[in-house]
C-alpha positions in Angstrom: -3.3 28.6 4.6 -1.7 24.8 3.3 -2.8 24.9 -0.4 -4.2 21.4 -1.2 -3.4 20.6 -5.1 -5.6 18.7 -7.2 -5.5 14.9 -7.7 -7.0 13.3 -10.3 -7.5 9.4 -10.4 -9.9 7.3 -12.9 -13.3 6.3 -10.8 -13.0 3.0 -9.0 -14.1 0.5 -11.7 -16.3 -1.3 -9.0 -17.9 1.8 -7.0 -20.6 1.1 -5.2 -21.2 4.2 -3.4 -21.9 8.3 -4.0 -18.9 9.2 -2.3 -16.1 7.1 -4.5 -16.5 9.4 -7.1 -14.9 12.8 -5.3 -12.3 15.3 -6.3 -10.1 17.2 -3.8 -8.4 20.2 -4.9 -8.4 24.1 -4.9 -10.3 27.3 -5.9 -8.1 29.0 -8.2 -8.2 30.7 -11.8 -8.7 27.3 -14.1 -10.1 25.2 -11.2 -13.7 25.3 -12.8 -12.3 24.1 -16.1 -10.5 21.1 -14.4 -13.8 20.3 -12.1 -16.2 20.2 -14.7 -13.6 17.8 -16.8 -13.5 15.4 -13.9 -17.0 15.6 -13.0 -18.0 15.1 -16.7 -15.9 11.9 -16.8 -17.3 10.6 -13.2 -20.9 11.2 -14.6 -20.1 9.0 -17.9 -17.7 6.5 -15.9 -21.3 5.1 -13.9 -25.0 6.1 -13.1 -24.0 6.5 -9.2 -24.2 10.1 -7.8 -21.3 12.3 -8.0 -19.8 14.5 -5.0 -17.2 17.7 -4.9 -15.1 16.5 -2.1 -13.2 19.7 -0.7 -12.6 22.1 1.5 -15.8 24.4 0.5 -16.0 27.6 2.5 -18.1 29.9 0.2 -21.0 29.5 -1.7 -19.8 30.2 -5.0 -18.0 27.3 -4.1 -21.2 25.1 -4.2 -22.4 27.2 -7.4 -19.7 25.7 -9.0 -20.3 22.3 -8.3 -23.9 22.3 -9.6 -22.3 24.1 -12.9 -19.9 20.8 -13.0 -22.3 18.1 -13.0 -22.2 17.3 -8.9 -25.3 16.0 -7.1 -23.6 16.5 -3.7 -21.1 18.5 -1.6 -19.2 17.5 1.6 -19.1 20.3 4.3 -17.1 20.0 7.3 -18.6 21.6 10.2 -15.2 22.2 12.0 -14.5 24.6 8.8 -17.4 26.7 9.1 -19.0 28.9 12.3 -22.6 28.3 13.0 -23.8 30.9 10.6 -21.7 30.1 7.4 -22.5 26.9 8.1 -26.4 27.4 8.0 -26.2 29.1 4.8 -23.7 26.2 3.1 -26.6 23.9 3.8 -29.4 26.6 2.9 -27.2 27.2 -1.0 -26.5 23.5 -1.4 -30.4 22.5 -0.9 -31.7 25.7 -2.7 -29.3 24.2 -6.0 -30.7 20.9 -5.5 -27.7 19.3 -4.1 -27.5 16.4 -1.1 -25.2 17.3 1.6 -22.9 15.1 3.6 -22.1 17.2 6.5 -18.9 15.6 8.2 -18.2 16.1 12.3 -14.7 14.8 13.7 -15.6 14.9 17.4 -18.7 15.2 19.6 -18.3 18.9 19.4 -18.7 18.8 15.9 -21.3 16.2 16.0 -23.4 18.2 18.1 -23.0 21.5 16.0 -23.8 19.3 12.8 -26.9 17.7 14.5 -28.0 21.2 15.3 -28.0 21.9 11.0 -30.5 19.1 10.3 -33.1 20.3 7.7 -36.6 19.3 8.0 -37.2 16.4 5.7 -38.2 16.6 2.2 -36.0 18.0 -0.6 -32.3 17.0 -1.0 -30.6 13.9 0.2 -29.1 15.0 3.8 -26.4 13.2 5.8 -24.0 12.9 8.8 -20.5 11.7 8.7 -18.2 10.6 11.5 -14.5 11.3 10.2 -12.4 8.9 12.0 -9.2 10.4 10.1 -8.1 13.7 12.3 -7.9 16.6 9.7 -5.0 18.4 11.9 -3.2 15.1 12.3 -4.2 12.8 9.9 -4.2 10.0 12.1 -7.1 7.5 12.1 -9.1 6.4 15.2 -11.7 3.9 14.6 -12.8 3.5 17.8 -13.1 7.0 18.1 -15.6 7.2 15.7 -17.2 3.9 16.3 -17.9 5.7 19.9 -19.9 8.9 18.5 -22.0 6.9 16.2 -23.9 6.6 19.4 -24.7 10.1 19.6 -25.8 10.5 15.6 -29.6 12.2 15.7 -32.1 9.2 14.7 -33.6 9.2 11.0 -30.7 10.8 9.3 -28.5 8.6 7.2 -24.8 8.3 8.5 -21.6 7.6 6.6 -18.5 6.0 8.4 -15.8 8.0 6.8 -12.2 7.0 6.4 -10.9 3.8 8.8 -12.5 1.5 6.4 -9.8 -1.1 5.4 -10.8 -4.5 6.2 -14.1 -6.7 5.4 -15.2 -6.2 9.4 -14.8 -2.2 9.2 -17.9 -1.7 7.4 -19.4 -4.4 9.7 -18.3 -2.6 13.1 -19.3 0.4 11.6 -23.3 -0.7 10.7 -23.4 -2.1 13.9 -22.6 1.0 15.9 -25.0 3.0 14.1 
């Protein structure tokens, strides 16, 4: 398995949104230290929502980021099966935390779609990657093209692709 290392960088002074305040990094002995450092300086840096951004695979994993001050989690639903999937979303709710469950492909989308809690407790959403997580290549249109098939009444997130003033534009208007 590619280890992903930790990078730290000082909150966006302008952020306007839950997700510019995320970490990236890995599970390992002195992680927890380093994530509730960063999370503690995300908290005090604005009022916004703070997010563990990573590759979360087990639910100590989300235990953790309640410990460190998070609100939310991302969970990729081409990481997880069906079942590990159910109970990521099951711990992250249970410890009070909103979930931005991200799909890549309409494969994914579908699986995600199928995870939608009933309404009420936690913030719950769906995000279209349009950055390829074997490649790393972006395709806009891509994702532009399965924000058609989101499930009405859950909030979606256009992730990654966004570099110009029409990007966020193109991707309101798609859905």
């Amino acid at each position: 398995m590619e280890i992903i290392r930790q990078t730290l960088m000082p909150p966006p002074p302008l952020a306007r949104t839950a997700v510019d305040f995320a970490w990236m990094g890995e599970t390992e002995r002195g992680y927890a230290a380093l994530l509730a450092t960063f999370s503690s300086g995300a908290r005090g840096a604005c009022a916004l929502p703070v997010m563990r951004k990573d590759f979360l695979v087990e639910p100590v994993q989300l235990l953790e980021a309640r410990a460190a001050g998070a609100d939310g989690v991302l969970l990729i639903a081409r990481l997880l099966a069906d079942a590990e999937l159910a109970e990521m979303i099951a711990t992250a709710r249970a410890l009070g935390l909103f979930v931005l469950l991200e799909a890549f492909d309409a494969a994914d989308l579908a699986r995600a779609a199928a995870h939608v809690p009933p309404a009420g407790g936690p913030a719950f959403l769906l995000g279209v990657n349009a950055r390829d997580l074997v490649t790393l290549a972006v395709d806009r249109e891509r994702a532009l093209a399965l924000a058609a098939r989101l499930p009405r009444g859950v909030p979606a997130v256009a992730e990654s692709g966004i570099e110009t003033a029409p990007d966020p534009r193109a991707a309101a208007r798609a859905g």
